[in-house]
C-alpha positions in Angstrom: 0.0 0.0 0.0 1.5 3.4 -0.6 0.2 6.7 1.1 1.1 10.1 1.6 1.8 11.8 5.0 2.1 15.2 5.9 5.4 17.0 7.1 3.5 17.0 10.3 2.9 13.4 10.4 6.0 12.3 9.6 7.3 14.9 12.6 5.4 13.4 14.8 6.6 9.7 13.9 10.1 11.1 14.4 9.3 12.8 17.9 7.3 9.4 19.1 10.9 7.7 18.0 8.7 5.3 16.2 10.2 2.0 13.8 10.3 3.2 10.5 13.0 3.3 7.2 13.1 7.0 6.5 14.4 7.0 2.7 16.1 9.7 0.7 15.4 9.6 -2.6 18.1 11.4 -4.0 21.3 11.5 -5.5 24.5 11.0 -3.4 24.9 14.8 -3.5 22.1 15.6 -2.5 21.7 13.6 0.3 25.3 14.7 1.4 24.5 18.1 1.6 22.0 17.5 4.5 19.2 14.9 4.9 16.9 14.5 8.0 18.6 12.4 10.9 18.5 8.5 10.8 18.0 8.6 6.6 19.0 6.2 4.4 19.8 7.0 0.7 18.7 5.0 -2.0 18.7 7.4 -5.1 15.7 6.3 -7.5 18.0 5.3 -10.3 19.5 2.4 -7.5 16.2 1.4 -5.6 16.4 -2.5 -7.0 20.2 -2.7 -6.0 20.2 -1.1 -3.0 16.7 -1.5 -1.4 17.1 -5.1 -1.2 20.6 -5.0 1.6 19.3 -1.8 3.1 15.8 -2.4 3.8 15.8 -6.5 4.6 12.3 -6.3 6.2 9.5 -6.7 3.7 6.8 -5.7 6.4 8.7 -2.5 7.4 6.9 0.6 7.2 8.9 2.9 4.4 9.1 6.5 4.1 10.1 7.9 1.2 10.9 11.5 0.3 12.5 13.4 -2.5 12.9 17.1 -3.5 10.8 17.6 -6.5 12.2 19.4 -9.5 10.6 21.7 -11.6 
């Protein structure tokens, strides 16, 4: 199932300390030039490599964000 949460939301989850993969979606670049704490990156062009080692439990709960370019 994939759903959208707020900023807020995902805040919260964060304060609460809760068990989540928090996912940067970005290039390596990116994601060195600051990413929220506890983030992994798995740039979009590398999800089947990478997602596979990085996120071993299928029945995790994933977050995913990205900047979006316009």
């Amino acid at each position: 199932m994939v759903a959208t949460i707020t900023r807020d939301e995902l805040k919260s989850k964060l304060e609460r300390r809760e068990k989540f993969f928090l996912v940067e979606a970005l290039d390596a670049e990116h994601y060195n030039r600051g990413h929220l704490p506890g983030a992994i990156n798995i740039p979009m062009d590398r999800v089947k490599e990478l997602a596979p080692k990085l996120l071993p439990d299928r029945n995790a709960q994933v977050i995913t964000y990205c900047m979006n370019k316009l």
